[in-house]
N, C-alpha and C positions, 0 to 999 in steps of 0.2 A: 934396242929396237928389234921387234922380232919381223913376222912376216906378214903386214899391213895388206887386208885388202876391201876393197870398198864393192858393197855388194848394193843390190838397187831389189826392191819390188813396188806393187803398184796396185792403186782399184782403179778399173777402168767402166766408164758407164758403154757397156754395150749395149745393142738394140738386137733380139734374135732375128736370125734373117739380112742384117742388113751389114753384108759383106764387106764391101767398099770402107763402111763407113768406120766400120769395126776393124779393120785392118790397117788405116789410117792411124786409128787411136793407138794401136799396137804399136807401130811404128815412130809415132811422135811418143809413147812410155820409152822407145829403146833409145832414141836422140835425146832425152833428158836425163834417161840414167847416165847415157856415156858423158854426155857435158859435166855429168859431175864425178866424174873419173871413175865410173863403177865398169867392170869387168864382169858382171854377172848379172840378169836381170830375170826375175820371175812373173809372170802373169799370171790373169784370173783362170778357172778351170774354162774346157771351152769357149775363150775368148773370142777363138775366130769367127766359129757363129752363133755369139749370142748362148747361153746356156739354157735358156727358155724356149728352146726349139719344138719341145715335143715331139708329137708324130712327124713333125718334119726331118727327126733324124733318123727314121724309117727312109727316108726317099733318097736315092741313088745320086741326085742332084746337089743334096746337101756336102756332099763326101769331096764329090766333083771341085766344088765352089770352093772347097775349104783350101784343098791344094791347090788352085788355082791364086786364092788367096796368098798362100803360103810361097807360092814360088814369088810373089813383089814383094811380100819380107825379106826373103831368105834372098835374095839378090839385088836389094836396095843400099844404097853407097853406106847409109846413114846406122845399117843393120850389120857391120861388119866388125872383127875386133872387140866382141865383148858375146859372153857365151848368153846364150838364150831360152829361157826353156818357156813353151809357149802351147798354149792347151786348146784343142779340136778333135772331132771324130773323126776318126781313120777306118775302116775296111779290110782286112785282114783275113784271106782265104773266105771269103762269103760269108765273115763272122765282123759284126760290127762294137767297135771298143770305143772308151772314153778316153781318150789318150793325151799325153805330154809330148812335142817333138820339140829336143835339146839341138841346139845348130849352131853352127860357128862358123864362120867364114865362110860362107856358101859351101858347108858340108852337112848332113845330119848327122848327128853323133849317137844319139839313140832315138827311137820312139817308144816310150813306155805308157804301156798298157793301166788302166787301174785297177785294181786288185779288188777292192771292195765297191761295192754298189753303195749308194742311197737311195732306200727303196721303202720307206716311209714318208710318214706325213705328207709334207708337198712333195716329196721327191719319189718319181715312178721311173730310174735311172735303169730297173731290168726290164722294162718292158721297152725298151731300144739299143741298150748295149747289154754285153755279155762280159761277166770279171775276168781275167785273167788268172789262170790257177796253174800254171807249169812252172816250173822254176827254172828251165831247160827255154837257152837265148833261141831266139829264133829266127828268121831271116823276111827280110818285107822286101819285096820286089818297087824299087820307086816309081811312081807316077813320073811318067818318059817329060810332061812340062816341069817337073822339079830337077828331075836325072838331067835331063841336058843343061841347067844350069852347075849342077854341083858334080856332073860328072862319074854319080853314083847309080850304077844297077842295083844294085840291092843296100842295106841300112839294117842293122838290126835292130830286132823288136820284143820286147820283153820287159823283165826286170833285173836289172845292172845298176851298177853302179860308175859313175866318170872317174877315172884317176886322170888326174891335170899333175902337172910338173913341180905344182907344188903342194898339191890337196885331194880331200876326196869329197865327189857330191853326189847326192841321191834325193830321188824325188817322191811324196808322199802329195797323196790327193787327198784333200777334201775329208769325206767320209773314214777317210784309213784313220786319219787324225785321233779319231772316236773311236775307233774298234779297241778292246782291250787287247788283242796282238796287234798293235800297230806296229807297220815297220820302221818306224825309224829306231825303236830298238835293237832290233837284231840289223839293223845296218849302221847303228852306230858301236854296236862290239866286232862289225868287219872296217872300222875304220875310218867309215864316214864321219868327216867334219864340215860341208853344209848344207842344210836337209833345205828342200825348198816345196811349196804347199801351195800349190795354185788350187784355189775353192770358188763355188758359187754358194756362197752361204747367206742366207735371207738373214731380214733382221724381225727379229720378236722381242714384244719386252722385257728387260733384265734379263736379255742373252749372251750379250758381248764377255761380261764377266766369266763365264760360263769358257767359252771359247781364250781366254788368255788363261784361266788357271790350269785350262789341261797343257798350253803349249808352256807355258811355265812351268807346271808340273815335268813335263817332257824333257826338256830341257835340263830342269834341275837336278834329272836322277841319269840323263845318257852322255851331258854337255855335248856342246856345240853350238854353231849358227844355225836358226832358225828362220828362212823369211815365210811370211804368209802374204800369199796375193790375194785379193777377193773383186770380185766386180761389184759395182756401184751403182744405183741408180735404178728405174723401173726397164726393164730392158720385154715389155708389153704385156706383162701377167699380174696377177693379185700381189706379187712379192715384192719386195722393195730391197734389194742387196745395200747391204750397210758397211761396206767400205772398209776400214779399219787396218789396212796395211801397216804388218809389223815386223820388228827383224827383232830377232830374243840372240840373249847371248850365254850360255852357261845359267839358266832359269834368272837372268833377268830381261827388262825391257831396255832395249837401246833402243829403239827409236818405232812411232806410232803416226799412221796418218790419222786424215780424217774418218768417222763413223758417216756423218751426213754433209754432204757437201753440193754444189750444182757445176763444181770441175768435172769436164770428163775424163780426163785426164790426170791422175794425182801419183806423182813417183814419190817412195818414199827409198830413202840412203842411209848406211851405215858405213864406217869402216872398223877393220876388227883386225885383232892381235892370232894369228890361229894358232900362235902360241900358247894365246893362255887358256883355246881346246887341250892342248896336250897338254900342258901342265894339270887342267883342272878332270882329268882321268887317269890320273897317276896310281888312284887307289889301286891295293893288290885285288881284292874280291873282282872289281872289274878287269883285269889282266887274266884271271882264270877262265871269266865266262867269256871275254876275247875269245881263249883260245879254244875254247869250246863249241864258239858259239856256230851259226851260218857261215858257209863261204858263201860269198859273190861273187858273179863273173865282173871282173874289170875290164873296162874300155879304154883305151888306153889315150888321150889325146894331147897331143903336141900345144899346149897351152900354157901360158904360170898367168894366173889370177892377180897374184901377188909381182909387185914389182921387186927386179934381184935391188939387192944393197946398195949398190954405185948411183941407180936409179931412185932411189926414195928420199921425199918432201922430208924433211929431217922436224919441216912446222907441223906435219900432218899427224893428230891425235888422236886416239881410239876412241871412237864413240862412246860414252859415259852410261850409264842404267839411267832411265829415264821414270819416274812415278808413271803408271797406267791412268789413263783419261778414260771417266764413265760420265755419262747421263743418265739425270736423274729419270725417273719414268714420264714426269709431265713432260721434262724437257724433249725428252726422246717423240715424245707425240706431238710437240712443235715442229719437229725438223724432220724427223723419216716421214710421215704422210705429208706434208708439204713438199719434200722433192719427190714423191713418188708423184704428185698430182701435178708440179711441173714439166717431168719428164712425159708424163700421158699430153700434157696441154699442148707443148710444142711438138710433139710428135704426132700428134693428132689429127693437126693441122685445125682445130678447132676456133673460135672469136673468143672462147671463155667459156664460165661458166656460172651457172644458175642453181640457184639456193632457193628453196622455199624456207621461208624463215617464219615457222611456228613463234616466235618469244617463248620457247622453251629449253632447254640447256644442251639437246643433242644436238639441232638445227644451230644452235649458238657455236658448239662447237666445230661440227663443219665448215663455219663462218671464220671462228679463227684460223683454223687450220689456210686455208684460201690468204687470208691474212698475213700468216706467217709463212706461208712463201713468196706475197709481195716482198714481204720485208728481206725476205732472204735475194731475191732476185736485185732487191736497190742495194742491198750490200754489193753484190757482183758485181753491179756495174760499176761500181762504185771502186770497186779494186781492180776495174777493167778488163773484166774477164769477156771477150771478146763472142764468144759464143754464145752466151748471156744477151749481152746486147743487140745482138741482130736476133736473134728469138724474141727480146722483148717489141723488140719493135715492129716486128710482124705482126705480133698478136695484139698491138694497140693500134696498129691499121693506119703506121707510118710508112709512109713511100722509101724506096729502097735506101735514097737518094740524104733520108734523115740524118741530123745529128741528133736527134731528139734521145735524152735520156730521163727516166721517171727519178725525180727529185726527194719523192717520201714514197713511203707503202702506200697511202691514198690515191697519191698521182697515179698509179701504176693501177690501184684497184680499179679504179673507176675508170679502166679502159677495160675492164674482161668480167667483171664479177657484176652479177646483177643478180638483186636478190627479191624476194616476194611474201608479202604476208596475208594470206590468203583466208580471210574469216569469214566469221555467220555468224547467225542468230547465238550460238555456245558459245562463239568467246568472247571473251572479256579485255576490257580496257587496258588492262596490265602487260596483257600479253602482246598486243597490237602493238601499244609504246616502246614497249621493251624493244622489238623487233624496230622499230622506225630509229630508233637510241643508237643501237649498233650499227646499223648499217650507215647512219650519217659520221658516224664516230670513226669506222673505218673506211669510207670510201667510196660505200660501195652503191649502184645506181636501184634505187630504192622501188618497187611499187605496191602497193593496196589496194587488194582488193577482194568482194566481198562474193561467195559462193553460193549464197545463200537462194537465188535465182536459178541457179543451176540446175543445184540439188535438188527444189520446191519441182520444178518441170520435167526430173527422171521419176519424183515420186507421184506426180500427179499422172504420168505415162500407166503406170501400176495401176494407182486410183481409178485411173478411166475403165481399162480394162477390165477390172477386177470386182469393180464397184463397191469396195472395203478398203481403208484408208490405213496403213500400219501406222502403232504411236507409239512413242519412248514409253520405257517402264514408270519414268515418271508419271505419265499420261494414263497409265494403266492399260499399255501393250504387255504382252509376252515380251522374254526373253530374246527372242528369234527375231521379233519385229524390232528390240531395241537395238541388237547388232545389226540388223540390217540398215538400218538407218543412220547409225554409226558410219558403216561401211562406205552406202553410196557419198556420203562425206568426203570421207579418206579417198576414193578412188575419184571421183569430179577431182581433185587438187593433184592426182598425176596425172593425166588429159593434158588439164591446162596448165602444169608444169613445162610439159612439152612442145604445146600451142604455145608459150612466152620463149623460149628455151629456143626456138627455128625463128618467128617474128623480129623478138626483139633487136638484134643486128641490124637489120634492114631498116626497123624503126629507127636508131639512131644513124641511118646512113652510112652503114657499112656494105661493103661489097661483098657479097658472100658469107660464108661461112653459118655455121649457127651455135649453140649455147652448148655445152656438156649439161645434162643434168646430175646434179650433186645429191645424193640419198643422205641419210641420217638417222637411221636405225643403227643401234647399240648392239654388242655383240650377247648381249645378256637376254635382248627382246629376242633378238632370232633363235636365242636356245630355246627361250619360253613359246615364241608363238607369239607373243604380244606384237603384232601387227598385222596391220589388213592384205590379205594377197592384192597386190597391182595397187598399193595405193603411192602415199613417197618416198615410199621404201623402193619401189623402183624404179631404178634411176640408170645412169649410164656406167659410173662408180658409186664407189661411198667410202670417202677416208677413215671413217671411225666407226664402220661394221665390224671392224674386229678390236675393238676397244670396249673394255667394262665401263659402266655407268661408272664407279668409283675411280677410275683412272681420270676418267672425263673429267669428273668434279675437280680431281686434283689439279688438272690440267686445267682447266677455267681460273679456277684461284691462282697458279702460276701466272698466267697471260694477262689476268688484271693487273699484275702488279709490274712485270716485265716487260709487256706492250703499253701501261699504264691507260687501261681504259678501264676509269670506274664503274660505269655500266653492269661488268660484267657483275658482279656484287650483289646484283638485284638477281639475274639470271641463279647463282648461287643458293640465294634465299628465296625463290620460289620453288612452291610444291610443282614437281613434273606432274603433268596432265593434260590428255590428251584433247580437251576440250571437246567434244563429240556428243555429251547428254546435253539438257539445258540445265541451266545452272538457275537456284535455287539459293531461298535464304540457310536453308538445313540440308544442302547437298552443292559439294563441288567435287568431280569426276578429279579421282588420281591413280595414280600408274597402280603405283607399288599394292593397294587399295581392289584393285579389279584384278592384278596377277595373282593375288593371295600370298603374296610373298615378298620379300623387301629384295634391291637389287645386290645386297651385300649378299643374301643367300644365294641366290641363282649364281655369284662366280662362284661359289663353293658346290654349289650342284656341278656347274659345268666342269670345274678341275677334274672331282669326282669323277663324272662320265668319259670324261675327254682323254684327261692325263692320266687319271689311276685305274683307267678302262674297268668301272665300277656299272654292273646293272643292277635293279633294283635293291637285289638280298644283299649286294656288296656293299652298295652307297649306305644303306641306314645302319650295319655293323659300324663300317667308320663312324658314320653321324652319332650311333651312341658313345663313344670316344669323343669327340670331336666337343660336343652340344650338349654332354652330358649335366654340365650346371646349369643352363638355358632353360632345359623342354626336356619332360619328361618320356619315355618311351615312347609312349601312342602317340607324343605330340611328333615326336623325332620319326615316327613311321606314317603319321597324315601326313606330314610336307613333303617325305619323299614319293608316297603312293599320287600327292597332289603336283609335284614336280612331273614325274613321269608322265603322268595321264594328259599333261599340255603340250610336255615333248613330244609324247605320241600321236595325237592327235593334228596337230601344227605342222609335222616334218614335210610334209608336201608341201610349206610353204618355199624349204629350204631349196628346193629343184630350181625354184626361180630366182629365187635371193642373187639381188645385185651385185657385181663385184666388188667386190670390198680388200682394202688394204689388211693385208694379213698381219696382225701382231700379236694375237694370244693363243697360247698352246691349245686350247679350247676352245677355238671358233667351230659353229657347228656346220661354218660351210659345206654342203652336200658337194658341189661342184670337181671341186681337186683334191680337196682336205678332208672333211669328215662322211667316209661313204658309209651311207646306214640305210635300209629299208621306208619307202616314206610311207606304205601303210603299217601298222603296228599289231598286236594282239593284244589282250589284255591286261597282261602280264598275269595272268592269272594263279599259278602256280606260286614263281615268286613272295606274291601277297600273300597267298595262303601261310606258306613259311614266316614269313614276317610277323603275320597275327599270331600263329603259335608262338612264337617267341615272346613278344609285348604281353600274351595272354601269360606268361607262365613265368615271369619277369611280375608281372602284378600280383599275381600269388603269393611270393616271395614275399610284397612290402607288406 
């Protein structure tokens, strides 16, 4: 028996800003680690406020709240007797950090700064803290409501490492994780044996993977304990924190929470031999770069982790490597935008929400998604999850007073979800059914109805005025007149998306509240442009704006079979189309048809643009690799010269584009994510080069 210790980390669903609530959660993580004999416990980066702050970590208030916060942690019965390292911004000489403060017993033991930023993608981590780059401890004067609990004037501040009585621990954030000098190498050849990673890291699809092979990779070349904290949950922004709390041992996995969950609270526990750290560093080449390597300043604290000999559970056994849990991609698109769309519902304070339901396959899949977190919410209650159920029952406009719990996914739909099929004179019979199918199938409170009046009375507005009447190209209009007519289509059905969306509560006799409205625009249309500015693309969110058509498909096929609603099968097998010409025995309007491109190419455009930060000359070099048995040159430089010219043109749509649940590398959200120019030029130069080359490439053959 060596020297047993039982270590704790946790995903916690914060809310930024919401102090109270999030310090709470903090606290009820530290009372569940300790119940399960853990001495150690790690939290998410920024827990105290929310890590989706933004500019509010600018504000002097924030800073205030946080310590304020941190003094009923750090002096609460329940928080004593097990070391804590616990993540908020700190203030330090009129310079603001993204910090980890370690406490024990009502002391602070260090506050550590983070070293590296996350200052891509979603994350704009330098434009409110600043890194840490001295290596030289430093000294932090205490906030006088924390000091008079702990009795500390001053705490050091910096990067250190804990020497406890019978270990050594060091703390890595988030982003350090990823940098190629991460520290937990050079703090594990000064001795550190257990590294702990409080992160707020979003989920994307097939990312999780990604995130265990480096901390197993880490692991398997420095040993040691490994915990990773992450927050959970929608905590008010486009991201959705995906959970996944792990504890690695020597590059394997002992133990894994959940990815997607509606706890808000999830500890996950290990116990470990830190014996077999030392054993498993035994090699000499590592003993050289030891001696080589960094010092660190040690802290010295009166602690042992580990219980002495006389004191140890003689039943108690080393946690075992455990196989890593992934989700498949559809699955993944079941369960992260459904709690991301639960977390918005109840926090919203909202009645529900409202679908306009086309019978076409995006609108179908925002419908499951709504679906699949009924389903996930009657699971909770169902395992009693107590937070769950007084949420559920608010938003079914049960009196406090209730015992009322929703017995199936329907029961539960057809208190919040209301959905609508909104036609004209273009659509068709198929599509109308389709939409009336699902929505009885799952729940949800159905209505129909026809635009066609609407539409007829903005265009006769024109008509009058104008004394010339636009017609479809069918009809032998222009171009210009066929989109417009398209348009005022598409925009009458957000109006009165909205008009059902505030009503409809009232109509079934609810006391307040009104509808969310739910969008349904594809992350592949908004790269393209393929949507009407202000039509039902804008909405209030949209769970599957940052999903590919071909994710969706897959995702649909999954739900038929998992959810078991045959339905969907028809959805599947229809052509997408936007229904907006009149239909014809020798013409029926489709997507892929009017984009000039199928939806499998546009996620390869957007990879292209997005992730391999390709503009015109770059994307078609690849494309001739890529497509090179497909499409010949000129055909491989018209799709790209025809991808761009809709990108270009369209991007101003992107300024307004809904918020949307983030999950592909390549969303072209303007907003947070993809910041680009929304008027364009012609690329002119670019193409010039292009044609030379296709020109002299033809030559050749």
């Amino acid at each position: 028996m060596g020297h047993l210790v039982t270590v704790a980390t946790c995903s916690l669903n914060q809310w930024a800003l919401d102090f109270e609530g999030n310090a709470e959660r903090i606290i009820e993580s530290i009372r569940q680690a300790k119940s399960a004999g853990a001495t150690l416990r790690v939290g998410p980066e920024l827990e105290v406020t929310g890590y989706g702050c933004f500019d509010h970590f600018l504000e002097g208030d924030t800073y205030l709240h946080s310590w304020e916060m941190m003094a009923k942690i750090i002096d609460h019965p329940d928080c004593q007797d097990i070391v804590c390292d616990i993540g908020m911004p700190v203030r330090h000489k009129n310079t603001k950090y993204n910090c980890r403060v370690i406490i024990y017993n009502r002391k602070v033991l260090l506050i550590r700064p983070k070293l590296w930023l996350a200052n891509d993608g979603n994350y704009r981590e330098m434009r409110y803290f600043t890194p840490w780059k001295t290596a030289e401890l430093d000294e932090y004067y205490l906030e006088s409501i924390v000091g008079g609990i702990t009795g500390q004037e001053k705490v050091p501040f910096g990067e250190a490492l804990i020497s406890t009585r019978d270990t050594c621990i060091g703390a890595e954030t988030c982003e350090e994780l990823f940098t190629p000098a991460a520290p937990h190498s050079p703090m594990s050849l000064a001795g550190c044996e257990i590294f702990t990673n409080s992160s707020g890291s979003h989920h994307e699809l097939r990312k999780l993977n990604t995130r265990i092979n480096i901390i197993l990779e880490a692991t398997k070349k420095c040993g040691g304990v490994y915990l990773y904290a992450n927050q959970q949950g929608c905590d008010g922004d486009r991201l959705y924190y995906d959970g996944s709390a792990m504890i690695f041992l020597n590059g394997e996995i002992i133990a894994q929470g959940s990815q997607f969950s509606l706890t808000d609270v999830e500890v996950v526990t290990a116990t470990v031999d830190l014996e077999d750290v030392r054993s498993y560093r035994s090699s000499t080449s590592r003993g050289l770069q030891a001696q080589e390597g960094p010092r660190y300043t040690r802290l010295d604290a009166d602690i042992r982790l580990s219980k002495q000999e006389g004191d140890v559970d003689y039943r108690i056994e080393s946690s075992q490597p455990v196989s890593a849990r992934y989700h498949r991609p559809e699955e993944e698109i079941a369960l992260g935008p459904a709690c991301w769309l639960w977390d918005y519902l109840r926090r919203s304070g909202a009645a529900g929400y409202f679908n306009p339901l086309s019978g076409g396959i995006d609108s179908c899949a925002t419908a499951m998604i709504v679906y699949s977190m009924c389903r996930l919410v009657v699971e909770a209650t169902k395992n009693n999850n107590q937070q769950v159920i007084k949420d559920a029952r608010r938003i079914a406009g049960e009196p406090e007073d209730s015992d009322w719990k929703p017995a199936t996914a329907q029961d539960f739909c057809k208190t919040l979800f209301n959905t609508c099929y909104m036609g004209s004179v273009n659509s068709s019979k198929e599509t109308r059914s389709r939409a009336a199918a699902l929505a009885k199938d799952i729940g949800a409170y159905h209505v129909d109805i026809d635009i066609t009046r609407v539409t007829d009375a903005i265009v006769e507005t024109f008509a009058v005025w104008s004394s010339w009447r636009p017609r479809f190209k069918s009809a032998g209009g222009s171009q210009t007149e066929n989109l417009a007519l398209q348009n005022i289509q598409a925009r009458s059905r957000m109006v009165l998306a909205y008009l059902f969306a505030q009503l409809l509560p009232s109509f079934h006799g609810r006391n307040g509240g009104s509808l969310l409205v739910l969008g349904s625009a594809n992350v592949d249309e908004s790269l393209r442009g393929y949507l009407t500015k202000y039509d039902c693309s804008s909405a209030d969110i949209n769970p599957i704006g940052g999903i590919s058509k071909t994710d969706l498909k897959a995702f649909i096929a999954y739900a038929q079979k998992k959810f078991e609603l045959p339905i969907l099968e028809s959805f599947l097998d229809a052509t997408p189309t936007a229904e907006l010409e009149p239909i014809s025995d020798t013409y029926v309007q489709s997507d892929e048809a009017d984009m000039g491109m199928t939806y499998d190419e546009l996620s390869i455009f957007g990879r292209l643009r997005k992730v391999n930060k390709l503009g015109p000359w770059g994307m078609y070099t690849k494309l001739l690799q890529l497509w090179r048995d497909q499409y010949s040159p000129r055909q491989i430089y018209e799709k790209t010269r025809r991808f761009f010219y809709y990108y270009a043109i369209n991007r101003h749509k992107m300024t307004v584009i809904t918020p949307s649940y983030h999950a592909e590398q390549y969303s072209p959200d303007d907003n947070r994510y993809d910041l680009r120019p929304f008027l364009y030029p012609s690329f002119s130069w670019p193409y010039k080069k292009i044609e030379k080359h296709v020109a002299a490439l033809e030559e050749k053959e």
